[in-house]
N, C-alpha and C positions, 0 to 999 in steps of 0.2 A: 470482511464484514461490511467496507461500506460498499463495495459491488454489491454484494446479496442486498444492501437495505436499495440501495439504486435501480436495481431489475425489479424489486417487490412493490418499489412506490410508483416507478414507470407502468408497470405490467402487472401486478396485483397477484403476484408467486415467484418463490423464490428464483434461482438460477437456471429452472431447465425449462425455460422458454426460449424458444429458439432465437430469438433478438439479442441476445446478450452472450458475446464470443470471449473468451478468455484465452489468452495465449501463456504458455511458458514455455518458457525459452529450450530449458534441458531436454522438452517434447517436442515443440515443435523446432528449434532453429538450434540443433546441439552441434552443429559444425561450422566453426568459422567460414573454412573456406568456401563454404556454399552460401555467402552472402546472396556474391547477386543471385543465383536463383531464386533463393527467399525473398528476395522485392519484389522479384515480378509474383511468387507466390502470392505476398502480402497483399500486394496492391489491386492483384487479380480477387481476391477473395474480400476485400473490403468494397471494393465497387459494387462487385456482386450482390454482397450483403446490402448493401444502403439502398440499389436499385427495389431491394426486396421489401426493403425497410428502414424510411429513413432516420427513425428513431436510434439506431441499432446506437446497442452498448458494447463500446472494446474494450478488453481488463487486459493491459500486460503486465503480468505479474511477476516479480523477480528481475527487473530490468536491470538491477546490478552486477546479472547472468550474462544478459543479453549482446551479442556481439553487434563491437560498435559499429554503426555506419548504416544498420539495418533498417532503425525503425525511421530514418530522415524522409523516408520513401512515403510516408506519412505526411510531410508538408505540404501538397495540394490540397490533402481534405483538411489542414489545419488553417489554410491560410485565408486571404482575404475573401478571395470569392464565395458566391454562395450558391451558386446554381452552375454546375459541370455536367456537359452529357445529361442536361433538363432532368439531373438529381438534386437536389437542397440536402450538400454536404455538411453545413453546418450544427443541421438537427442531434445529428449525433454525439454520444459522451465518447469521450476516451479516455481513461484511466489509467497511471503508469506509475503501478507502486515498485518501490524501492528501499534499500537500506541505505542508499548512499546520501550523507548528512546528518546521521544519525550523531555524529563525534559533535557535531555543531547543536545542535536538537538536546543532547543528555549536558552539556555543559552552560547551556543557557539556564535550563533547568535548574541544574545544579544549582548555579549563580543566582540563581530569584530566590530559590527554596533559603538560602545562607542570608539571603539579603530579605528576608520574612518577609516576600510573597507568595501568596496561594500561587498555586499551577492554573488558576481560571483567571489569573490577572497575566499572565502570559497574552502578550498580543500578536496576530499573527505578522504582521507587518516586520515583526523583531526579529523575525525568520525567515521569509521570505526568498530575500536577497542570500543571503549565506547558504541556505540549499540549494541556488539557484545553482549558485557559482561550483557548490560543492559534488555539485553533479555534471555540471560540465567538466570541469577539470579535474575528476578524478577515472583514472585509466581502467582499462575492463572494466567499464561498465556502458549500457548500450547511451546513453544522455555522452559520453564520451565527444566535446570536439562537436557536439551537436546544432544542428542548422535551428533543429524545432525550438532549442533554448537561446540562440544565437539573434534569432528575427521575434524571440518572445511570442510566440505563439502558445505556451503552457499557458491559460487562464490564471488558475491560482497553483501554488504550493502548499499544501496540507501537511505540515508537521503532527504528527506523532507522537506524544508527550510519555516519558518513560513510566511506566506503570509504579503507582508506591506500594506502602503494605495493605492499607486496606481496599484498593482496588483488589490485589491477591486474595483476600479475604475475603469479598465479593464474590470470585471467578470460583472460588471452592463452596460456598456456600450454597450457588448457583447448581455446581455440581451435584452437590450433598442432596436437594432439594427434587432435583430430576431423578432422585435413587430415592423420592420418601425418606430421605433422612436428616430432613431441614434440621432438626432436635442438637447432632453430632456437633456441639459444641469444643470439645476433646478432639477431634478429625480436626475442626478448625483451624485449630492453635496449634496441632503437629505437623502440617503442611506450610503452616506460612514459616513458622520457626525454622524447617529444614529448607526453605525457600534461597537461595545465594542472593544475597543484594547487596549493591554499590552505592558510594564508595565503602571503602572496607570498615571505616574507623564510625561513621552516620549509618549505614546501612537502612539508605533511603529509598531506593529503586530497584528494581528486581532484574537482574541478570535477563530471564529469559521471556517475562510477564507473565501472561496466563495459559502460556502454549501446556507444561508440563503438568498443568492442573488434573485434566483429566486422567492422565495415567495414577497420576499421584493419589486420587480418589478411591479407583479400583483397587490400589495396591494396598492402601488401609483400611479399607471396608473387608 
């Protein structure tokens, strides 16, 4: 979601403007051992791009897929300089969502919600540092032992904050609404109810957020 809001505020429509590249890993880089040719892939096809357009937006998406070693090939256009081959590298976004830190992200959570803070008194700073680290040193994943995390070149870390129930109740509502059925008050309350959320004994966060919503919709309606 926030690629698509990023290409629509950049470019004024959503994702199929040609400036805005998404990568996943299982499509485009699904064999380890074909690292290095995927660098020089990467790098061929990123230069390319920026010469084209220096605005361009990169999504890699799934980078907890992603085989380690790959995306470091990235550090010239993250690093200091800003003019290579009379391109202005640093125009560009680059975007590297992930689930890894998520264990550090649901228990901070956790720990404010017990400790009677709203999730909007979360501050990012309190997280920051622990996904940093929770993504370099956790193994198979592409942030793996990484240079781009190592010389701090990530700008910021964006936590994720685990969905509660009435966000759920929101994402169905949302649903209900785009079918004419804003009304289904009863759909409501039978989707969030059969909804899994943690921990077991509070049942305050949802297992899987608002991905299962949509099915969930058609299959009561």
């Amino acid at each position: 979601m926030v690629s698509w809001l990023l290409g629509r505020y950049l470019y004024g429509s959503a994702m199929i403007i040609p400036h805005v590249h998404r990568f996943i890993p299982t499509l485009h880089f699904p064999y380890p051992h074909r690292v290095p040719q995927y660098k020089k892939e990467l790098k061929a096809w990123v230069e390319g791009n920026l010469t084209a357009c220096a605005r361009s937006v990169f999504v890699f998406d799934e980078m907890d897929k992603m085989p380690p070693g790959l995306i470091d090939v990235l550090v010239p256009f993250l690093g200091s300089s800003h003019v290579v081959y009379q391109t202005n590298y640093r125009k560009a976004i680059y975007v590297f969502i992930s689930t890894a830190g998520e264990e550090q992200i649901n228990r901070l959570a956790l720990e404010a919600r017990r400790a009677g803070r709203d999730r909007e008194e979360i501050r990012l700073e309190e997280l920051e540092d622990a996904i940093a680290q929770a993504v370099f040193n956790k193994s198979c994943n592409g942030f793996y032992h990484s240079e781009i995390i190592q010389e701090k070149l990530v700008d910021c870390f964006v936590p994720f904050l685990p969905l509660t129930r009435r966000h759920v109740e929101r994402c169905v509502r949302r649903e209900l609404c785009l079918r004419g059925q804003c009304h289904r008050h009863d759909i409501i309350e039978a989707i969030t109810g059969a909804m899994t959320f943690s921990p077991e004994r509070e049942r305050l966060f949802s297992h899987s957020g608002c991905k299962t919503v949509p099915a969930k919709v058609n299959y009561y309606l």
